[in-house]
Each structure stands twice: as C-alpha cells, then as structure tokens.
C-alpha positions in Angstrom: 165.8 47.4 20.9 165.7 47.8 24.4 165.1 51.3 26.1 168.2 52.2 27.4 167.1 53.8 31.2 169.3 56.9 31.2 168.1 57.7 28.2 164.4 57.3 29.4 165.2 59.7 32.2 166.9 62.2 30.4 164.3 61.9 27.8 161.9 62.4 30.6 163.7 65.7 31.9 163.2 66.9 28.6 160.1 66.6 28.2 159.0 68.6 31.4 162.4 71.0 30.4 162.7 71.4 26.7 164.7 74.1 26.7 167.4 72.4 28.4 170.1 72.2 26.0 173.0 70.4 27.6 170.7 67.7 28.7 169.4 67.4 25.0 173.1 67.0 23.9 174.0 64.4 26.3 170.8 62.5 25.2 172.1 62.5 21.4 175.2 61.5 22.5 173.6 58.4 24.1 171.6 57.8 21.0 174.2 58.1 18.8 176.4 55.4 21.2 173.5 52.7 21.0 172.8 53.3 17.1 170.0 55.3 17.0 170.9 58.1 14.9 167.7 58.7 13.2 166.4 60.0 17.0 170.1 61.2 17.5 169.0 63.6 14.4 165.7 64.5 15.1 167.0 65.9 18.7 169.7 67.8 16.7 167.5 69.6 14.7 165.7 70.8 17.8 168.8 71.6 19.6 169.8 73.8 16.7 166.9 75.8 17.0 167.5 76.6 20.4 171.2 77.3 18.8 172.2 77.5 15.6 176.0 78.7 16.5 176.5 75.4 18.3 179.3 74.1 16.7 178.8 70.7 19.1 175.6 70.2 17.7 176.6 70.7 14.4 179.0 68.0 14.6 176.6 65.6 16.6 174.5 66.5 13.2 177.1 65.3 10.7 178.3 62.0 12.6 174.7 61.3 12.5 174.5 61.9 9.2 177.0 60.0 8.0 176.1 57.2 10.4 172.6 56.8 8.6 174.6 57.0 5.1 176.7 53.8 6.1 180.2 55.8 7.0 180.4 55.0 10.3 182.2 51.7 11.3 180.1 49.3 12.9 181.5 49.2 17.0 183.5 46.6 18.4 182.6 43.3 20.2 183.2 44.6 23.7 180.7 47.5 22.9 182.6 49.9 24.5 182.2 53.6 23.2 183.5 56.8 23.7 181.2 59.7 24.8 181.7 63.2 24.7 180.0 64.6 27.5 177.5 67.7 27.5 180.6 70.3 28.6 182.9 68.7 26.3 185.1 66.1 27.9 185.5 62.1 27.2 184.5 59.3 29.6 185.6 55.8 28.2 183.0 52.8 29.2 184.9 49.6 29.3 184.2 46.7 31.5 184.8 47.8 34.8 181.7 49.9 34.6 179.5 47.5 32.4 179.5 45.8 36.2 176.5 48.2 37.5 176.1 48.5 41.4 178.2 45.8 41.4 181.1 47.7 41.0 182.6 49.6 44.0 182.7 53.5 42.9 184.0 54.4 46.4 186.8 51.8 46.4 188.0 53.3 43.2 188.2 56.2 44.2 190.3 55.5 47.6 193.2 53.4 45.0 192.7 56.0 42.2 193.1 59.0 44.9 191.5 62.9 44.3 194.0 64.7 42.0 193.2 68.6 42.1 195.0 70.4 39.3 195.0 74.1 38.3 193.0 74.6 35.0 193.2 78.1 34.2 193.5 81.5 36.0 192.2 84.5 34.0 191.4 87.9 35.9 187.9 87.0 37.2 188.2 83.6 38.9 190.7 81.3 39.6 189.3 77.6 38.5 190.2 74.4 39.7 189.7 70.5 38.4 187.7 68.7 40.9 187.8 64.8 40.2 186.1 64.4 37.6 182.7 66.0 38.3 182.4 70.0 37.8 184.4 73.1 38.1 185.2 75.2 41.3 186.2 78.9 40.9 187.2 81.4 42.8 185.1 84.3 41.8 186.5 87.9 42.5 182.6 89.4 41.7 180.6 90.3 44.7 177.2 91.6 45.1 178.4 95.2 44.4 178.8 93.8 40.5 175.0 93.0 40.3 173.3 96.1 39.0 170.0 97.0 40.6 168.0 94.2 42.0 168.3 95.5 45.9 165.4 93.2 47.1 166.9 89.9 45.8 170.3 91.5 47.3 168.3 92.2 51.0 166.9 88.8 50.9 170.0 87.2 50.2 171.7 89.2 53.2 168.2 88.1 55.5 168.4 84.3 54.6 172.2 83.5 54.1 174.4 86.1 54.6 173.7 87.8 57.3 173.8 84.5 59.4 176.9 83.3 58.1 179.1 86.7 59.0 177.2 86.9 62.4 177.2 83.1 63.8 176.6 84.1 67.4 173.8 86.9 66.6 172.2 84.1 64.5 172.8 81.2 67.3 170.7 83.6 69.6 167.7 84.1 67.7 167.6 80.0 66.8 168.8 80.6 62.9 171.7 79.6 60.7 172.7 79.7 56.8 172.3 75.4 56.6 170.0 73.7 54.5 169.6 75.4 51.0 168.5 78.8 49.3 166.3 78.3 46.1 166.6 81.3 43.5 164.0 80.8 41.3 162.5 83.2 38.3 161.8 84.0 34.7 165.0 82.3 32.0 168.0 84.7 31.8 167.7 86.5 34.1 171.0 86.0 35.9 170.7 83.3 38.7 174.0 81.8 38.2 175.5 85.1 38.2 174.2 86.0 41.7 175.2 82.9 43.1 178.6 83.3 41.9 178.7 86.5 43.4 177.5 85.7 46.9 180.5 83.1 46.7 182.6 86.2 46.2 180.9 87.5 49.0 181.8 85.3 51.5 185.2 84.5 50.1 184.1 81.1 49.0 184.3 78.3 46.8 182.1 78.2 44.1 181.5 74.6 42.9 178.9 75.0 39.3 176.8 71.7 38.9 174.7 71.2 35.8 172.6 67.9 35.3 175.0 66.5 32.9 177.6 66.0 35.3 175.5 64.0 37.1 173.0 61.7 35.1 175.4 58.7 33.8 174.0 55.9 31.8 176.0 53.2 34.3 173.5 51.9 36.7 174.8 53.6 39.8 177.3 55.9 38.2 174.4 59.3 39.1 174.2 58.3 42.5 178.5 57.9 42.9 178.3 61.4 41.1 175.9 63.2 43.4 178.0 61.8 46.5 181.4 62.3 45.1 180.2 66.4 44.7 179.3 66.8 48.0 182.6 65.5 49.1 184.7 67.6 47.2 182.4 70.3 48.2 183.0 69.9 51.8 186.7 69.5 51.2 187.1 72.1 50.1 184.5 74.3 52.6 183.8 77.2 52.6 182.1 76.4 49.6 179.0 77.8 47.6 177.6 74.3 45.7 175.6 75.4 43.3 173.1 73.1 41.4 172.1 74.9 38.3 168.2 73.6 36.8 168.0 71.8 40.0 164.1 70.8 38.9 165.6 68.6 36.3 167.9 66.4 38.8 165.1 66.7 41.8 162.1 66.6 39.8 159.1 65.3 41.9 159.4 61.6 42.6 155.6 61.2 41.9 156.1 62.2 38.1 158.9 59.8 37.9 157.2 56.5 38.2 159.1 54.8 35.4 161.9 56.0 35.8 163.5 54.0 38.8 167.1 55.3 38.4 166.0 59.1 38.4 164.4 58.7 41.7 167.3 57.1 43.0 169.2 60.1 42.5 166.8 62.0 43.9 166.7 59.9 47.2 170.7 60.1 46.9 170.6 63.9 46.6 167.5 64.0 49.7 170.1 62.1 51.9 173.2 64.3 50.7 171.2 67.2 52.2 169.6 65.8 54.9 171.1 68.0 57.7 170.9 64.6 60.1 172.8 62.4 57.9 175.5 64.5 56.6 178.4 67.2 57.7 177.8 70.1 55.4 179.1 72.5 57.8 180.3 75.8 55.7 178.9 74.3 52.6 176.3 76.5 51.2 173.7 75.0 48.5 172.3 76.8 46.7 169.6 75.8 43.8 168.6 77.5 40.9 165.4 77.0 38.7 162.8 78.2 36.6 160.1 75.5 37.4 160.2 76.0 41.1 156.6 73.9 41.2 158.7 71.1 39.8 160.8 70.5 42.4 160.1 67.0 44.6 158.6 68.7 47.8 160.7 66.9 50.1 163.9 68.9 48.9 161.7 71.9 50.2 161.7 70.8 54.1 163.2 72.5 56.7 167.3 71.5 56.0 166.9 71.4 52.2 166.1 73.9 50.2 163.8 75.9 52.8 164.4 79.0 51.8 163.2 80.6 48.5 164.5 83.5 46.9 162.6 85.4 43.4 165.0 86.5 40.9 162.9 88.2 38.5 163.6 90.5 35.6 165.8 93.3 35.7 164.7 96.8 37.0 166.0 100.0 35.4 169.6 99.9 37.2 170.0 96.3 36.5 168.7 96.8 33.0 171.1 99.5 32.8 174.3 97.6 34.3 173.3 94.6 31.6 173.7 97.4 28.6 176.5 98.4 29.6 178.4 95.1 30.6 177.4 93.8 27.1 178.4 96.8 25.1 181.7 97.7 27.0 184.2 96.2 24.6 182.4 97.2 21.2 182.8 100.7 19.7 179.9 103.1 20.7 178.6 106.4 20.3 176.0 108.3 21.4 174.7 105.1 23.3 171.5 106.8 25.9 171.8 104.1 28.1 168.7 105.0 30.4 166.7 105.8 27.6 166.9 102.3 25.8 166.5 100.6 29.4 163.4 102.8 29.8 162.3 101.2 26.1 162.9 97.2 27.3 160.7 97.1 30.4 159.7 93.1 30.7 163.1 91.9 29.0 164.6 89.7 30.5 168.8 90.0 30.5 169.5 87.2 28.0 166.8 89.3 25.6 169.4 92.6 26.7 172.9 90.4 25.5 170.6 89.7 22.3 169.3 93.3 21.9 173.5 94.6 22.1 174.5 91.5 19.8 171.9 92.3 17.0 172.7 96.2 17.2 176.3 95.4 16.7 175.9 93.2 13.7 173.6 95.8 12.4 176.4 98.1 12.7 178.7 95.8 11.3 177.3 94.5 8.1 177.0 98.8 7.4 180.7 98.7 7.5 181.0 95.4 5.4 178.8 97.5 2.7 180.9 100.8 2.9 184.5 99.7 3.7 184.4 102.1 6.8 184.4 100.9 10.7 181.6 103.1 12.4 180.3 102.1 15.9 177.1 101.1 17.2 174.2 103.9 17.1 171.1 104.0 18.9 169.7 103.4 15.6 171.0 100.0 15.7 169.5 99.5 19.0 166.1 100.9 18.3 166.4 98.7 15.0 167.6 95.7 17.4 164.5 96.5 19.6 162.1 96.4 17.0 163.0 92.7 16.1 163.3 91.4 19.2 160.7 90.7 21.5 160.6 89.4 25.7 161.2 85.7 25.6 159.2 85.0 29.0 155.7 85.6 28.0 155.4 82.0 28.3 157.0 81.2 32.1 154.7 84.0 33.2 151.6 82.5 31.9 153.0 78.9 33.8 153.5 80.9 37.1 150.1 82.7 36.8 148.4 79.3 37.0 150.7 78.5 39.7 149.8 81.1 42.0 146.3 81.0 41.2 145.4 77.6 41.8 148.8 75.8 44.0 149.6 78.1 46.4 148.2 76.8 49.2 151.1 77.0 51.7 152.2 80.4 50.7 155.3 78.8 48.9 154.5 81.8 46.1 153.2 84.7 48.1 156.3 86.9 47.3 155.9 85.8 43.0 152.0 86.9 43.7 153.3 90.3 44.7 155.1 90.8 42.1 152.8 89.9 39.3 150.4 91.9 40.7 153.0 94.8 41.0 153.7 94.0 36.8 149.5 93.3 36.7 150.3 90.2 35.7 147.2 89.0 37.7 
C-alpha cells in the first residue's frame, strides 16, 4: 500500500510533537479512511493516554475495532469517505477534489461565495463561522484578566501594543506592530489565553488556528487553507490571527525533506507573511509554541515572526488568579489561596486546573461514601498536591540544551535569564 503523503507529514509532526493531540486524531482518522486500522489503533491507544476522557478517541477506538473484526462495510467504488475532522466537523471527498492542483480552490470559492453566520454568543465572546477554516471571536477578556505575569504583559505593550494605539509615536521612531509576535514557553501555561486577551485589548478579532484546520490530505487543499485564513483574516481586520503550535505547520524546511507537501505549506505560509507580498495591514499574527527552536528560521526574519515573547510559568499572583478561576464555581471552605500557591512553585497552570480537579473529586467521592455534600478542604488540596507532580521537567531539560549550545544570535537570551533566575543553569 502506498504511503499516503498527508499522512506521512502529519506522522512526521508527530514525531517531533507527540503530544499533539488533535494532530494524532486527524492522523487516525486518515488511517482509518484508507483501511489501516491496525495503525488507526495503535495511535488510539496513545491518544488515550494523553486523554482517557476523550470520548472522540474512544469512538475512533471502537470503529477501529470493529473494522479489524469484519463489521465494517467494505467502501464504495468511487472511494469517497467521510472524515470527521480534529474539532469535530465533516468534509466529504468526492471527485471534485480527487482532481489535486488541478482543481481551482479559488474559483470555487468566487461561485460558492463566503457565507459568515452567527454560531453562538455566550457571555465571554461572541463567535462567528468563517468559511470553512476556524473560529473568530470576539473576546470581552483583556490583559487585566491575566493574573500576575507583568513582564510578559510589559513586553506585549513594548512589541505590539504600544505601536498599534500610538501609530504616529511609532512612525517617528521607525517601528510598527507588522510582521508577527512569537509567545513561546513551558506546555500550559496559558499562551492562547493571552493572545485572546490582547485581542480584547485592542478591540479585535480573534481568529484561533490549529494545524488541523490546515493540513488536508488533497494535494493542494493546505496550501488553499493557509490562503483562504489570511483572507478572511484581513476581511475582517482588525484582527488578531492566531496560529496555535505554529512549529508543527512551520517546522524547519531542512527536517522536512520527504515531505514535499509540508514544505509547500510552509513556503505558502512564508509568502502569506511576507510583508512585500501581501496587505496584512491591521492583521496581527501572532504564533504560539513550545519548540520555538523548531521553527523554519525564515518565519523568524524581520516581517514574520521577529519578535519573541517568553510565557513562562506562573508567578505567585498568576498562580493565585489560576486557583481561583478553577475553583470559583465549586463549593469551598477554608481554601488559603496564597498558601497552596506558595506550595506549587514550578507548576505549570494546566498542573493548577489538575491540582483543583483532583481536590474536588477527592471531596466528592467523601460525599458519595457518607451521603452528605461537603466542599473542598485544603486537605483535598494538600492530598491533590501530593499526587501530582510539574509536568515540564522535560521542556526544561530541551531548552537548557538549547541555550547552552544554539544560541548563537541571542534568539534565547531572555529564556537564559530566566533559568538562571529558577537555577535551572
């Protein structure tokens, strides 16, 4: 059987990003569209130990399953097949798209036309359909909601902010907020929720891209995709694009030698950015990763992503905020707030959501046993703590090489500083 070459690339993200799990799921998706369900299962299996509550892994699991016992239908003669994306929705292959780069995406679009339709509302963003590639929102957060983390918060107001509110002070001294801002940093610790709320700083857009929406299995389909987001994304300017994992979609061209139709995204995304090329006036790109070392180093240029920004774990406030934001609509008492931030120095804030979830199961299966609702103690946290240790022992020892031995330029100068500050060096 023939490699298919999506699956090649994706399978080649994953390898330098395993822990990327909607790019795992649109892989056994893939696998389990061209037959192979043995793979298909051997990917579920890992996804579900990343996580076990996935309920679309679960049934990725059992199709698979049941594909290997013989229950599954063999597929039609035209070989179409229905996919259900990484975030949930269907695309239908048929034989329009079976044509490759023969087939005009940008024609199609003109007959088809851009229908924009509200999605939902709820009382922290308003969010919007966009085609048929991502999400925008409206967020109503600003950088008052993120807890602590002044630095990140000055160098945000330095690099993009600051230019953007004051055009003409910026026009004098020979800057301006185009080309890109890289957050970069530890897992979980809140990237995507401080570019959400610079968005709701500016009063912008916020248009959330993960891989998935972009990698497509149709030869020429990722590049169509990469296009059609900056489109909508100046449409609908000002705008905060956001690229989320943006290592895995620009991974260095150099370590993607076999994998022809992964570069050519890349390139695509290179000349989508390319200040020369293309009118992204008061769209703001912004990147987020945790492999900033992965990233092709012609995306870092001047007009790309030229500006770097570290979003590292969360200092006492922060810690603090994070507590409280994941506690808030459980029952409490006697909750010390500064005491148990004091107790998770080096946590990251997806190990603080775990830390609150554990405590309040804890709590819970006490009031399974005795019948009576009590709320969460700091015994259940201090029991939480004790079984839960900081997941990013193993990023730190990645960025410690990094500095050490490929910092050449500087690129890393401000990460050195801090892991000398934590004595990580």
């Amino acid at each position: 059987m023939t490699d298919d070459p999506v699956i090649t690339n994706l399978l080649t993200v994953l390898d330098a990003n395993p822990e990327l799990l909607p790019v795992r799921l649109s892989v056994i998706e893939l696998l389990a569209a061209n037959g192979r369900h043995a793979e298909a299962l051997a990917h579920c299996a890992t996804a579900l130990a990343q996580d076990p509550s996935n309920g679309q892994v679960a049934a990725l699991l059992q199709r698979s399953t049941a594909a290997l016992a013989g229950a599954v239908t063999a597929p039609d003669q035209s070989g179409t097949a229905a996919l259900a994306s990484a975030d949930g929705r269907e695309s239908q292959g048929n034989g329009r798209e079976s044509q490759g780069n023969d087939y005009d995406w940008d024609a199609a679009e003109q007959q088809i036309g851009n229908i924009i339709q509200p999605a939902f509302v709820n009382d922290k963003t308003e969010v919007y359909v966009e085609g048929d590639v991502g999400l925008f929102e409206k967020p109503k957060l600003t950088l008052a909601d993120v807890g602590g983390m002044e630095h990140v918060k000055a160098q945000l107001e330095l690099s993009l902010l600051g230019p953007v509110r004051n055009p003409e002070l910026a026009k004098a001294f020979g800057t301006s907020a185009r080309g890109g801002l890289l957050l970069y940093g530890p897992p979980g610790c809140g990237k995507t929720f401080v570019a959400a709320a610079v968005a709701g700083e500016l009063g912008a857009n916020f248009y959330a891209i993960e891989i998935a929406d972009i990698l497509n299995w149709y030869t020429g389909r990722s590049e169509y995709n990469l296009k059609q987001v900056f489109r909508n994304a100046r449409r609908k300017a000002p705008c905060v694009l956001f690229f989320d994992e943006i290592d895995a979609l620009g991974h260095k061209r150099s370590h993607l030698s076999g994998s022809s139709s992964l570069r050519s995204t890349v390139n695509q995304l290179l000349t989508e950015m390319d200040s020369m090329t293309s009118d992204n006036e008061g769209v703001y790109i912004i990147g987020a990763t945790n492999h900033p070392w992965d990233v092709d180093v012609a995306l870092r240029r001047p007009g790309r992503f030229d500006r770097m920004v570290l979003v590292a774990l969360p200092d006492p406030e922060a810690r603090i905020s994070i507590l409280r934001h994941h506690l808030k609509d459980r029952p409490i008492e006697g909750i010390d707030l500064p005491a148990v931030a004091a107790r998770t120095e080096g946590f990251s804030g997806a190990d603080l959501a775990q830390i609150c979830k554990s405590a309040t199961q804890l709590a819970m299966a006490d009031s399974i046993r005795t019948g009576t609702v009590r709320p969460v103690r700091m015994d259940d946290i201090a029991a939480a703590l004790s079984q839960t240790r900081p997941s990013t022992g193993a990023w730190f020892e990645s960025a410690r090489n990094v500095v050490e031995f490929a910092n050449n330029d500087g690129s890393y100068d401000e990460l050195a500083a801090y892991m000398r500050a934590r004595k990580d060096r």
